[in-house]
C-alpha positions in Angstrom: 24.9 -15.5 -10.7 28.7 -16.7 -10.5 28.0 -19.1 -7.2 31.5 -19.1 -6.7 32.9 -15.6 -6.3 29.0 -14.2 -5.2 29.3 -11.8 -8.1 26.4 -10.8 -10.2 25.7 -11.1 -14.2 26.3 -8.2 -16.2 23.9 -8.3 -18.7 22.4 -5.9 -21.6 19.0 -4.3 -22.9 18.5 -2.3 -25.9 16.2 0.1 -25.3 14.6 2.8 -27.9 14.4 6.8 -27.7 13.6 9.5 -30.1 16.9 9.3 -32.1 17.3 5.3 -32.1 18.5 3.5 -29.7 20.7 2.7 -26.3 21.9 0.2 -24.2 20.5 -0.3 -20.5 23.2 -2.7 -18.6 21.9 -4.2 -15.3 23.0 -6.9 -13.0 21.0 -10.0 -12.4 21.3 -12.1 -8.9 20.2 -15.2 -8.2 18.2 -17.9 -10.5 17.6 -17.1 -14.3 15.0 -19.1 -14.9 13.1 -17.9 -11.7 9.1 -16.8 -12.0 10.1 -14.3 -9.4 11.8 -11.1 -10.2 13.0 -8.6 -7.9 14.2 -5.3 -10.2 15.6 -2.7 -7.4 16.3 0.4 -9.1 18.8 3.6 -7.5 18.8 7.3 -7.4 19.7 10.2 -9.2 23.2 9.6 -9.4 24.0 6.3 -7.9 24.0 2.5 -9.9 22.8 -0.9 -9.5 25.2 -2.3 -7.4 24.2 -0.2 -4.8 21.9 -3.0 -4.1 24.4 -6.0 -4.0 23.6 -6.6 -0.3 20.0 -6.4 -0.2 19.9 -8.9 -3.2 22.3 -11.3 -1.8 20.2 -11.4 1.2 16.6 -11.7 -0.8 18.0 -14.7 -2.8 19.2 -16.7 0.6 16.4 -16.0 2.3 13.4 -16.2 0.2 11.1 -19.9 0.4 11.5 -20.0 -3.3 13.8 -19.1 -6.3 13.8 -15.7 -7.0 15.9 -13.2 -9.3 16.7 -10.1 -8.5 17.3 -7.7 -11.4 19.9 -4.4 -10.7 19.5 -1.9 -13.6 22.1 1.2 -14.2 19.8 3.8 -15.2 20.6 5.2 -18.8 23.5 7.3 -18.3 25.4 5.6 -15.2 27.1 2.7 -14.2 27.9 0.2 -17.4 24.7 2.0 -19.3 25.2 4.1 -22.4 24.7 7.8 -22.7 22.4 9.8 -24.5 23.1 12.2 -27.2 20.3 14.3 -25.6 20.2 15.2 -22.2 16.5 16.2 -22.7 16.2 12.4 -22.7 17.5 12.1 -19.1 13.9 11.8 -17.3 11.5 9.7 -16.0 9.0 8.9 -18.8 12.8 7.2 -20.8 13.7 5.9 -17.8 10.1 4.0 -16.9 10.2 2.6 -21.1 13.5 1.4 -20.3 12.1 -0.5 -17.9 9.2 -2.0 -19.8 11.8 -3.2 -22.1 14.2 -4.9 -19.9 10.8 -6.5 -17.8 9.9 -7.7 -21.7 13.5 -9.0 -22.3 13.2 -10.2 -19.1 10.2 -12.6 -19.7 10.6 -13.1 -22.8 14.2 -15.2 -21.9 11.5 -17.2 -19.7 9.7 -18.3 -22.5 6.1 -18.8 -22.8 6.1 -21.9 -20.9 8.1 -20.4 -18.0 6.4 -16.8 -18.2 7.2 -14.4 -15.1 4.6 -14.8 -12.8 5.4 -12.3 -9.7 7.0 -9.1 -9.8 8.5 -6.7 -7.2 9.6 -3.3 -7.0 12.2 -1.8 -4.8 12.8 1.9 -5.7 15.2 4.2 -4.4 14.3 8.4 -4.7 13.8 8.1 -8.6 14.0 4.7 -8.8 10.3 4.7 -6.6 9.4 7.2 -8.7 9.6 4.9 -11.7 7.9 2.5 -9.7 4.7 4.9 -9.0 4.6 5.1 -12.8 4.7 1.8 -13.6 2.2 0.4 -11.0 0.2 3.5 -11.5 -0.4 3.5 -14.8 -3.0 1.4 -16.4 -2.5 -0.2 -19.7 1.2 -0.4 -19.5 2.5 -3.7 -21.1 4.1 -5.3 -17.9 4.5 -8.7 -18.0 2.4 -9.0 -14.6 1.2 -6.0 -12.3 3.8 -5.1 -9.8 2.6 -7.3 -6.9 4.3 -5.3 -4.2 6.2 -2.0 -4.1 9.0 -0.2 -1.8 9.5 3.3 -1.8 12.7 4.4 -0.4 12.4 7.9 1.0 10.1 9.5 -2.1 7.1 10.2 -2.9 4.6 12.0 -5.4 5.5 15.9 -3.4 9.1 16.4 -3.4 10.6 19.6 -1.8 11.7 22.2 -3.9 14.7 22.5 -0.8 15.7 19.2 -1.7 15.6 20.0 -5.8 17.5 23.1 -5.5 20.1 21.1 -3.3 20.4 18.3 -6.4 20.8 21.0 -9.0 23.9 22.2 -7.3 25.9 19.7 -7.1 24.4 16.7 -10.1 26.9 16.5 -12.6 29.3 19.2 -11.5 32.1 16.5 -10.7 35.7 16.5 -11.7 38.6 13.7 -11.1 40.2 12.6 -7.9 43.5 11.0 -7.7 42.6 7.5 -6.1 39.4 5.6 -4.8 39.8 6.7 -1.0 39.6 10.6 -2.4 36.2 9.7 -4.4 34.9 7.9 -1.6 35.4 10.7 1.0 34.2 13.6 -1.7 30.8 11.3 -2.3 30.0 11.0 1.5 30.5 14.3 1.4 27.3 14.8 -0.5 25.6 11.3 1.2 25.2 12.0 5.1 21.6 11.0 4.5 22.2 7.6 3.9 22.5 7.5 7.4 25.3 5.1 9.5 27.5 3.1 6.6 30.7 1.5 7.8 34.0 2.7 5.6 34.5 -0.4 4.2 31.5 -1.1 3.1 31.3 2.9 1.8 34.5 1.9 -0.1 33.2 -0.6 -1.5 30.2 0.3 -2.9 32.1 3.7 -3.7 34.3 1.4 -6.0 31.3 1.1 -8.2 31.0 4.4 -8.5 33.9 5.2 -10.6 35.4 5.2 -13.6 39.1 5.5 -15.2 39.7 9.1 -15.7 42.7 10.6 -17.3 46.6 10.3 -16.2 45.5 7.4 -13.6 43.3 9.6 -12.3 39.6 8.2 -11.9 36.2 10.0 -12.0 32.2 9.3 -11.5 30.2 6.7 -13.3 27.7 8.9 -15.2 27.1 11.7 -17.8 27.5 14.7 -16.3 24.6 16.1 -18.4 22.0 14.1 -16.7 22.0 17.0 -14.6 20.7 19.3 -17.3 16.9 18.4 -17.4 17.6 18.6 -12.9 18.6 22.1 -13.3 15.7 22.8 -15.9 13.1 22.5 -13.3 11.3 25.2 -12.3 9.0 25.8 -9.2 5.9 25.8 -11.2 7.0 22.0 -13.5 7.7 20.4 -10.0 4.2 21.4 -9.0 2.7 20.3 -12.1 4.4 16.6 -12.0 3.7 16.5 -7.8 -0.1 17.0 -9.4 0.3 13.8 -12.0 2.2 11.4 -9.4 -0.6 12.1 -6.9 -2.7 10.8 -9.7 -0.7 7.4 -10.6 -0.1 6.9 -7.0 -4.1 7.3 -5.9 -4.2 4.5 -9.2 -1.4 1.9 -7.3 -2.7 -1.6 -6.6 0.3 -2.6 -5.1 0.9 -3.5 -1.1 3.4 -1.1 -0.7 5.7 0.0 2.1 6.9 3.3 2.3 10.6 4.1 4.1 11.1 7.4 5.5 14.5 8.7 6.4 13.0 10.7 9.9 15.9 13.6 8.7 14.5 13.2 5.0 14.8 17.1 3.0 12.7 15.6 0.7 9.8 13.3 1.5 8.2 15.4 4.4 6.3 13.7 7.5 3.3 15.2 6.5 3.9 13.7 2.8 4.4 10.6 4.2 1.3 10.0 6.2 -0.6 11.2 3.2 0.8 8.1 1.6 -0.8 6.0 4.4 -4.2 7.9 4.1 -5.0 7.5 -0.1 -3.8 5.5 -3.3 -2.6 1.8 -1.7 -2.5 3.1 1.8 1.3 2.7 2.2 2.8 0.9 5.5 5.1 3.7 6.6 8.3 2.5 8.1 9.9 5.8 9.3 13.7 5.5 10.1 15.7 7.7 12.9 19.3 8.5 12.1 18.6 8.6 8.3 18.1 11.5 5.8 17.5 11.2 2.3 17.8 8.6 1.7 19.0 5.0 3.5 21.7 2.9 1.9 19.2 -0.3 2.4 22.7 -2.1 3.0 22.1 -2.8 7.0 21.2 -5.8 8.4 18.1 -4.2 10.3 17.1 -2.0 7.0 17.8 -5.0 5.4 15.3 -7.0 7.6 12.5 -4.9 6.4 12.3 -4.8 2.8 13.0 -9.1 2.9 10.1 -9.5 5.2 8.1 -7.3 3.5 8.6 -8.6 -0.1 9.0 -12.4 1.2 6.0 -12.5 3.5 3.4 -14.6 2.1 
């Protein structure tokens, strides 16, 4: 981490898939060498910098060092794009992952070798994070040790899928960052109560340089392809595997539950607290789908969470 300006690393992962291979970028805060890793992980269409707060916080508050690890999902933010949009899903997306957590401790080094691991997952970032820690016989470096699910779960509502495919990747350019901003929350009155500057800001990272000085989003508009695809009877059959991988999680986990959510349901959500790790459910009023985690209260829950002893 740049101490001086508070910025994060930039930093790179190759990453294979069917035709070779791509680039992952993610952003790293806090201590490099640190046996404690963080990785926070966004939604559908956001990036990693949407977690700049929560990691600035994690890193001054926790007793010891700790890292906290940012990725852009394959086709957003600094990441490259795939050639095939078929490749836009969540079995790439949970490989990438094993390879940057291999990169990850392998820059360690076998005397230093990461020894705890936490997951923060937004929407389909938890849903990588029910893969991972659901899965036996992955090659993580360590089990995840404790996992937060922000707003999702294994049922999603087909309401909520049908509201994704109309608007993920149909995007176009807007003449200046104030006109992206206000057309994203737009789309984003589920994240619940964000100041405008702070909107702006993370907005900022949103974006990039379109044509004529005009600017546009982040990410391939085809990773809405394979979102559009889905069908009724595919979004039962995966509900019926994540149930699976989550009844397999060993991980304390906490569940967060925008009270407004369209997509994790209340009765979901207590079915999380009744099977798999028995999630602690944490549901929030004034929030949809799903909270920004950038508030100093929302903020207050994942630290203590992941920093408790």
């Amino acid at each position: 981490m740049n101490t001086q300006t508070g910025q994060p690393s930039l930093e790179f992962v190759s990453c294979p898939h069917p035709e070779g291979q791509h680039r992952m970028a993610y952003w790293r805060w806090g201590d490099a060498q640190a046996r404690h890793v963080v990785v926070c992980v966004h939604g559908l269409t956001r990036q990693g910098r949407d977690f700049d707060r929560l990691a600035q916080a994690l890193i001054e508050k926790g007793p010891h060092p700790l890292q906290v690890i940012c990725p852009d999902v394959v086709g957003r933010g600094r990441s490259e794009w795939l050639s095939q949009p078929a490749g836009y899903q969540i079995p790439q997306y949970a490989a990438d992952m094993l390879a940057l957590l291999a990169q990850l401790n392998t820059q360690l080094g076998a005397e230093n070798p990461l020894q705890t691991l936490d997951w923060v997952g937004t929407s389909m970032g938890g849903l990588m994070g029910m893969v991972l820690a659901g899965q036996a016989g992955l090659p993580l470096p360590v089990p995840i040790r404790r996992l937060v699910l922000n707003d999702v779960g294994p049922a999603i509502t087909w309401s909520s899928v049908e509201r994704m495919q109309s608007y993920v990747g149909q995007y176009g350019q807007y003449r200046d960052l104030d006109e992206a901003a206000a057309a994203m929350w737009a789309l984003s009155q589920g994240f619940g109560p964000v100041p405008a500057a702070l909107w702006r800001e993370m907005s900022a990272h949103m974006l990039r340089p379109g044509t004529a000085g005009a600017v546009t989003l982040h990410y391939d508009p085809a990773i809405g392809v394979p979102v559009r695809a889905m069908t009724p009877e595919a979004a039962a059959a995966g509900e019926a595997a994540l149930w699976t991988l989550y009844d397999q999680i060993q991980a304390k986990t906490l569940l967060i539950r925008g009270q407004d959510s369209d997509l994790l349901t209340a009765e979901t959500a207590t079915a999380m607290t009744q099977r798999g790790p028995h999630a602690q459910l944490d549901t929030w009023p004034g929030f949809g789908h799903a909270p920004t985690l950038t508030g100093d209260d929302q903020i207050a829950v994942v630290s203590q969470f992941l920093l408790s002893a």
